[in-house]
C-alpha positions as CSV (number, residue, x, y, z in Angstrom):
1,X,33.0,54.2,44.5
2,X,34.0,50.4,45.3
3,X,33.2,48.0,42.6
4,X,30.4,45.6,43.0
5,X,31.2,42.2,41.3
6,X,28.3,40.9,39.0
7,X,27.5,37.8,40.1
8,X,27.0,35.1,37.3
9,X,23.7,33.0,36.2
10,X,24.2,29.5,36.6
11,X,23.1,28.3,33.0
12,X,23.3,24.7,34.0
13,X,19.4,24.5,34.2
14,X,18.9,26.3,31.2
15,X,20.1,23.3,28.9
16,X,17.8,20.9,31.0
17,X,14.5,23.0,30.3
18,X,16.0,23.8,26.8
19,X,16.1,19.6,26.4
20,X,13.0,19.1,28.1
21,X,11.0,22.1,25.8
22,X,12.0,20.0,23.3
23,X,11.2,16.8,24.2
24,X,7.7,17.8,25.1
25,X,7.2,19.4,21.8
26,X,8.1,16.2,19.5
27,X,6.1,14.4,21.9
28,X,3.1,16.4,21.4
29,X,3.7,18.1,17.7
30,X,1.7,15.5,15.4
31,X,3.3,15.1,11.5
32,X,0.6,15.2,8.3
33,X,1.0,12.1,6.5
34,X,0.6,12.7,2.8
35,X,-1.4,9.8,1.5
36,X,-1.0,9.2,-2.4
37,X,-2.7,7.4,-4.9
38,X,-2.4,3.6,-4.1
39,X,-1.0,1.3,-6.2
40,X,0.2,-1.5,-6.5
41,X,3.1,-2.0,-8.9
42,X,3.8,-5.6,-10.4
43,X,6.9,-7.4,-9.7
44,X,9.8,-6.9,-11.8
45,X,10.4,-9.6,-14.4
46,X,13.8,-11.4,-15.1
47,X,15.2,-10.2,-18.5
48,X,14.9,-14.1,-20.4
49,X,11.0,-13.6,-19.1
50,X,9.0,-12.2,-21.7
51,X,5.3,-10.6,-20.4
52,X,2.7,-11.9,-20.8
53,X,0.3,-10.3,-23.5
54,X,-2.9,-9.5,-22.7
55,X,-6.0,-10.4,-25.2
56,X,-7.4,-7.0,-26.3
57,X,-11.0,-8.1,-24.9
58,X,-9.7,-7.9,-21.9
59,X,-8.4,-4.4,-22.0
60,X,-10.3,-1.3,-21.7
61,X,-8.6,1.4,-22.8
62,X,-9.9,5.3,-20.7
63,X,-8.1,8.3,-22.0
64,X,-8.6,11.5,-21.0
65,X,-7.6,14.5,-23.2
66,X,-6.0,18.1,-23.0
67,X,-9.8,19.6,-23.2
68,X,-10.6,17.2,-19.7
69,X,-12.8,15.0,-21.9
70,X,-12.8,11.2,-21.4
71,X,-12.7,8.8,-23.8
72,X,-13.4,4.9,-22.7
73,X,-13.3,2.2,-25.3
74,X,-13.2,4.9,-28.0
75,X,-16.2,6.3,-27.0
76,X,-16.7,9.7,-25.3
77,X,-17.9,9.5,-22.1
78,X,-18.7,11.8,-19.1
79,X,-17.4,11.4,-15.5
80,X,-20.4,10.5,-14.0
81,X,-20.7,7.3,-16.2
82,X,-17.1,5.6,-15.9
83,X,-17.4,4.4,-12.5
84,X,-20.3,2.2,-13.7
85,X,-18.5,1.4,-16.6
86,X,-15.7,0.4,-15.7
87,X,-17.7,-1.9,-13.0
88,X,-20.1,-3.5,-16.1
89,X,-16.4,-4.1,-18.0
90,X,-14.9,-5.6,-14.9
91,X,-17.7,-8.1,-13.6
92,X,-19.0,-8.9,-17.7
93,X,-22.2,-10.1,-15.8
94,X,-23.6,-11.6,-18.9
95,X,-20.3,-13.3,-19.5
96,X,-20.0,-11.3,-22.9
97,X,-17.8,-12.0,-25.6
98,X,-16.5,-8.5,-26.0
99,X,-15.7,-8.0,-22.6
100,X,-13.2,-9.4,-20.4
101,X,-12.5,-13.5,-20.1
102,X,-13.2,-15.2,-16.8
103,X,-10.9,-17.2,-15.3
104,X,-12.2,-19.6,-12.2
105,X,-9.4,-20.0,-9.5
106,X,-9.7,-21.4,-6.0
107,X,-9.6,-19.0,-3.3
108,X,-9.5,-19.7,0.3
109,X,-13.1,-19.0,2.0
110,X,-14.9,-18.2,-1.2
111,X,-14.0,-21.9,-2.7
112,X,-14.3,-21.9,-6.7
113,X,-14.5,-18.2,-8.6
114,X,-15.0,-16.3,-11.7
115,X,-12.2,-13.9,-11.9
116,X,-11.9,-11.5,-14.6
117,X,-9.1,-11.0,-16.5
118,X,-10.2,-7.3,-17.1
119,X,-7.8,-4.3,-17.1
120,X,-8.3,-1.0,-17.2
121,X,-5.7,1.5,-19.1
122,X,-5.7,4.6,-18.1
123,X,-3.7,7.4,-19.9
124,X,-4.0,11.2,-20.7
125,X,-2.8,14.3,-22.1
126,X,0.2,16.1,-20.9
127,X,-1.9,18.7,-20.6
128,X,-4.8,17.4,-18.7
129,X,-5.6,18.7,-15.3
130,X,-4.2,17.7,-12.4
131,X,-8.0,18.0,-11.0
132,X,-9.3,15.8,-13.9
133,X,-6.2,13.3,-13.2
134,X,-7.6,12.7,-9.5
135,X,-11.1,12.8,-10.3
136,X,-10.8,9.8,-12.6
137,X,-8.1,7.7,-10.4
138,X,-10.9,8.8,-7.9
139,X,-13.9,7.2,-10.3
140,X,-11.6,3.6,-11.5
141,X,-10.8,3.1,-7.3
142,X,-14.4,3.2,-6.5
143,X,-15.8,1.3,-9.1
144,X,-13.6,-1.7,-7.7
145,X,-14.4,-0.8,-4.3
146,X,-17.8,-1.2,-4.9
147,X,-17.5,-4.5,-6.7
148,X,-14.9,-5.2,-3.2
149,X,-18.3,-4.8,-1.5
150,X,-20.5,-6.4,-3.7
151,X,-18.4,-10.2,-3.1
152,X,-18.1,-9.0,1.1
153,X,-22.3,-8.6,1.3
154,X,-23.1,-11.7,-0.7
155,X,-20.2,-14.0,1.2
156,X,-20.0,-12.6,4.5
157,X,-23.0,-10.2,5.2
158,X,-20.7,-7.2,5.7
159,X,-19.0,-4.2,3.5
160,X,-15.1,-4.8,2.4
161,X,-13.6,-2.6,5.0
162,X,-15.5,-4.4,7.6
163,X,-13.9,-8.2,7.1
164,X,-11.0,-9.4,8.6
165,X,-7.8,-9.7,7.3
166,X,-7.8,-13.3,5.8
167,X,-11.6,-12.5,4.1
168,X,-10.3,-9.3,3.0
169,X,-7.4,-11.4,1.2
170,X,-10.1,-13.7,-0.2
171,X,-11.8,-10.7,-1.3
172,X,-9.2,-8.8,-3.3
173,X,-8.5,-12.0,-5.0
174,X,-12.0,-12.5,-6.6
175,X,-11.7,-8.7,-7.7
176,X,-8.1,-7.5,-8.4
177,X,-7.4,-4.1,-8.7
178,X,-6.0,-4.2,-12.3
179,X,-5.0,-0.5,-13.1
180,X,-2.4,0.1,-15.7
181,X,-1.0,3.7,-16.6
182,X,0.5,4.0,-19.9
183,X,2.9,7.3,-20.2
184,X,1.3,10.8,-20.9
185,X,1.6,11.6,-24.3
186,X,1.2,15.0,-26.0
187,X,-1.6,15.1,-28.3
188,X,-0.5,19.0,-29.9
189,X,2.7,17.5,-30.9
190,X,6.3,18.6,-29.9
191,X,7.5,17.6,-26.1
């Protein structure tokens, strides 16, 4: 019997489908974007710069404990209250003397306004929930969204995320978003 000689593949146009298979599928694959809690941190101070302390009134202090419960201002509160908390602490609508200062500043479309000085601390438990955790970064965010859209409807007849960029500005500089986080701490002792 005469040998037959196998004749080869040409594998030439395998590495051009292989290339284009994978062009097509970074092209087409989309990427989940994990979106985090927002925050803005503030800048970094020079070392001869001391900062600046901030008057007690103007500071209300929310903890939440190891158990999940919430503390705000020393007084224990449930979830469903701290968003309108915080928002009656923020605005001080009565211009109270226990809650924050008012400072008036000049912003751009919005001329002359009352900005508080209010912050609110949050801080918990090492040992809190991680569910608790978001559900009260959740509450704080919403409370100054909700003041956001308060200033948009009574200056330009339309919610916060609907303004444009330079009214948006005006916006979130007649109500900053004044979060501080002090470090967990452990409230059972020991690390």
């Amino acid at each position: 019997m005469a040998s037959r000689k196998i004749q080869e593949i040409n594998a030439g146009s395998m590495a051009d489908i292989a290339f284009l298979l994978l062009i097509f599928f970074l092209v087409a694959t989309t990427m989940n974007v994990d979106s985090g809690i927002q925050r803005l941190l503030p800048p970094m101070q020079e070392e001869d710069v001391k900062p600046n302390d901030v008057k007690e009134r103007n500071i209300l202090l929310v903890f939440v404990s190891k158990a999940n419960d919430i503390m705000v201002g020393g007084k224990r509160m449930d979830i469903s209250q701290l968003k309108d908390e915080v928002k009656r602490f923020v605005s001080n609508p009565a211009n109270e003397e226990d809650l924050p200062e008012k400072k008036e500043v000049s912003i751009p479309l919005l001329g002359l306004w009352q900005v508080s000085e209010g912050v609110v601390s949050l801080q918990n438990d090492r040992a809190t929930t991680y569910e608790m955790y978001i559900r009260v970064q959740n509450e704080l965010t919403r409370a100054f969204n909700e003041l956001r859209d308060e200033v948009s409807m009574a200056k330009f007849n339309k919610k916060f995320m609907e303004l444009s960029d330079e009214q948006r500005d005006a916006v979130q500089k007649a109500v900053p978003l004044r979060i501080s986080e002090a470090e967990p701490r452990n409230t059972t002792g020991g690390k």
